[in-house]
C-alpha positions as MATLAB code, in Angstrom:
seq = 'XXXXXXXXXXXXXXXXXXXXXXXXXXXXXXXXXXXXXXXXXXXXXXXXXXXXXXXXXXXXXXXXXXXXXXXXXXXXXXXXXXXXXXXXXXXXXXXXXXXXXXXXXXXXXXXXXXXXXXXXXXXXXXXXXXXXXXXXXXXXXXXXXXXXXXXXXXXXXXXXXXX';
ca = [
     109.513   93.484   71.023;
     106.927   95.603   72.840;
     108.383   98.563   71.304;
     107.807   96.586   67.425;
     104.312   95.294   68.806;
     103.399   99.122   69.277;
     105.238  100.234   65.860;
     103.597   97.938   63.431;
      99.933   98.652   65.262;
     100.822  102.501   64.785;
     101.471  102.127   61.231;
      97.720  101.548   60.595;
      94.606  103.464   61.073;
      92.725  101.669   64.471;
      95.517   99.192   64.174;
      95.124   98.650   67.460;
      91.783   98.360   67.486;
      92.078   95.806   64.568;
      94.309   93.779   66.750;
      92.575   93.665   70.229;
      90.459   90.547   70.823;
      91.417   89.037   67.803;
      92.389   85.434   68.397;
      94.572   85.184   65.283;
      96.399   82.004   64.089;
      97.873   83.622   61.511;
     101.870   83.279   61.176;
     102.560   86.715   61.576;
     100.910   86.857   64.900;
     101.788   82.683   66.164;
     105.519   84.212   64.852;
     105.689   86.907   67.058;
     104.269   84.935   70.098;
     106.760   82.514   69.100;
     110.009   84.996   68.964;
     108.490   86.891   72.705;
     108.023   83.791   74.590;
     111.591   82.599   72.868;
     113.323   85.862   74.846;
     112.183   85.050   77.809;
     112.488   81.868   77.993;
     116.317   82.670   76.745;
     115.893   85.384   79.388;
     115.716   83.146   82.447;
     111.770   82.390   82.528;
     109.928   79.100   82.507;
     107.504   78.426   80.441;
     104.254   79.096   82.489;
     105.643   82.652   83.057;
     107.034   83.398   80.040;
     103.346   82.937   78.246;
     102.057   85.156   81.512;
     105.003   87.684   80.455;
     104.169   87.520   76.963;
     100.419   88.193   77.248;
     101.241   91.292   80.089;
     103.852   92.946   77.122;
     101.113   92.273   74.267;
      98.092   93.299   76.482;
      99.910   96.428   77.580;
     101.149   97.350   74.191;
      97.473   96.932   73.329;
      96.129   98.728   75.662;
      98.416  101.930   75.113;
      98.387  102.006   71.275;
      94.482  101.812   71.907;
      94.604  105.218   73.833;
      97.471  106.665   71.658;
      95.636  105.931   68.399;
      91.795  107.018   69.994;
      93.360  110.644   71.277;
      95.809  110.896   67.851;
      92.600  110.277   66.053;
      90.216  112.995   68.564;
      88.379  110.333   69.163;
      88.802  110.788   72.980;
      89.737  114.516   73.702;
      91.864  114.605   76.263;
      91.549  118.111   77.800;
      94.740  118.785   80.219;
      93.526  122.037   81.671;
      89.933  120.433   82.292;
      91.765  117.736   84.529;
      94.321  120.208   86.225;
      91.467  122.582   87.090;
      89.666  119.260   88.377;
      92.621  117.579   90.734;
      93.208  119.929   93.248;
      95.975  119.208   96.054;
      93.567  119.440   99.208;
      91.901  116.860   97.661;
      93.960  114.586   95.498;
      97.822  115.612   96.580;
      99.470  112.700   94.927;
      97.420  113.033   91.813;
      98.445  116.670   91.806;
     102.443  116.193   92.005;
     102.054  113.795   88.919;
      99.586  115.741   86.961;
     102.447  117.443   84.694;
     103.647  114.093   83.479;
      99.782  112.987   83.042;
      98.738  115.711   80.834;
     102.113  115.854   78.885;
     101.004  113.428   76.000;
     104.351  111.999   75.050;
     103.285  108.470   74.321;
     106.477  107.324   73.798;
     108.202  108.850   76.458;
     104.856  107.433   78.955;
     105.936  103.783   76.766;
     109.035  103.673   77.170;
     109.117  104.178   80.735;
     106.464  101.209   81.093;
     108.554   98.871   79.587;
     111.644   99.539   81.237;
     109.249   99.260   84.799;
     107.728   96.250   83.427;
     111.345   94.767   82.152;
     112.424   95.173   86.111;
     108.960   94.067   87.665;
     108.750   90.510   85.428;
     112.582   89.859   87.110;
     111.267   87.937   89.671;
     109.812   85.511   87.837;
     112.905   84.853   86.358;
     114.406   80.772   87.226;
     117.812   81.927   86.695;
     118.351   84.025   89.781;
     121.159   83.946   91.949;
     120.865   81.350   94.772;
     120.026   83.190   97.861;
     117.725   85.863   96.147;
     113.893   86.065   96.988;
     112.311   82.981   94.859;
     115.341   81.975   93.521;
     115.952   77.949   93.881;
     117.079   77.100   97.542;
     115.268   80.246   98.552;
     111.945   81.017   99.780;
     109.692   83.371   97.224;
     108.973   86.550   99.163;
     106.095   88.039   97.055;
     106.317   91.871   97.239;
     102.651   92.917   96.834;
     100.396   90.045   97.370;
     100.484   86.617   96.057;
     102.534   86.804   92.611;
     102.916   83.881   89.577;
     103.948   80.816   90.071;
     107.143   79.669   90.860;
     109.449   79.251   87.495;
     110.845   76.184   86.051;
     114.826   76.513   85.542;
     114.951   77.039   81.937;
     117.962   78.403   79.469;
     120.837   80.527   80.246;
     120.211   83.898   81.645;
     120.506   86.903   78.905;
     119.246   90.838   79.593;
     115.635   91.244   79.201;
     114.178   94.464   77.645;
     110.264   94.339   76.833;
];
């Protein structure tokens, strides 16, 4: 649904800049709300989380279109050699291993990968995990960085869950 969210905001001109912090009620927008939370509830996740999910895919998707449609546009020049010649490994050597992928500009490749990370980092929040598993029901959550959401409600049968 992310992968729609981003579509439809690409097909227009600042589409995405439109959409962000726009509060619309409008049935296109309630509809998709509707249909996200739906999957993840379906997916495993109570309600609480799946409206935390839901605003995490649509903020992201937001948030990426905004960039993809500002540097499609030249709006914000990106200039790869200006930030290769600028992150040198003495000083930034983790920054420096990853600066190919940075400065490759494949939006969609650099989307896709989010959503499959963000598919596999919202399965914790997940109700419908096996007993025995970190926050499942009978087991004690084990938060992996920090304090994460709140504890699901068990909701719906479990189904795969693809942002």
């Amino acid at each position: 649904m992310a992968r729609a969210l981003r579509a439809a905001l690409l097909r227009h001109r600042d589409g995405a800049r439109v959409f962000a912090g726009t509060h619309s009620t409008g049935g296109n927008t309630l509809g998709f709300a509707e249909a996200l939370i739906d999957a993840l509830r379906e997916a495993g996740f109570g309600a609480s989380d799946a409206a935390r999910a839901m605003l995490a895919v649509v903020n992201f998707t937001l948030g990426h279109t905004l960039e993809e449609q500002a540097a499609l546009a030249g709006e914000a020049p990106a200039d790869p050699e200006r930030l290769r010649l600028a992150v040198t490994e003495s000083a930034f050597p983790h920054l420096a291993a990853a600066v190919p992928v940075i400065t490759e500009g494949d939006f969609e490749a650099h989307f896709d990968s989010a959503c499959d990370s963000s598919s596999t980092a919202c399965a914790p929040w997940r109700s419908d995990r096996p007993a025995g598993t970190p926050g499942a029901t009978g087991a004690p959550a084990q938060p992996q960085n920090g304090p994460g959401p709140p504890s699901p409600t068990p909701h719906a049968r479990p189904t795969a869950l693809r942002a």
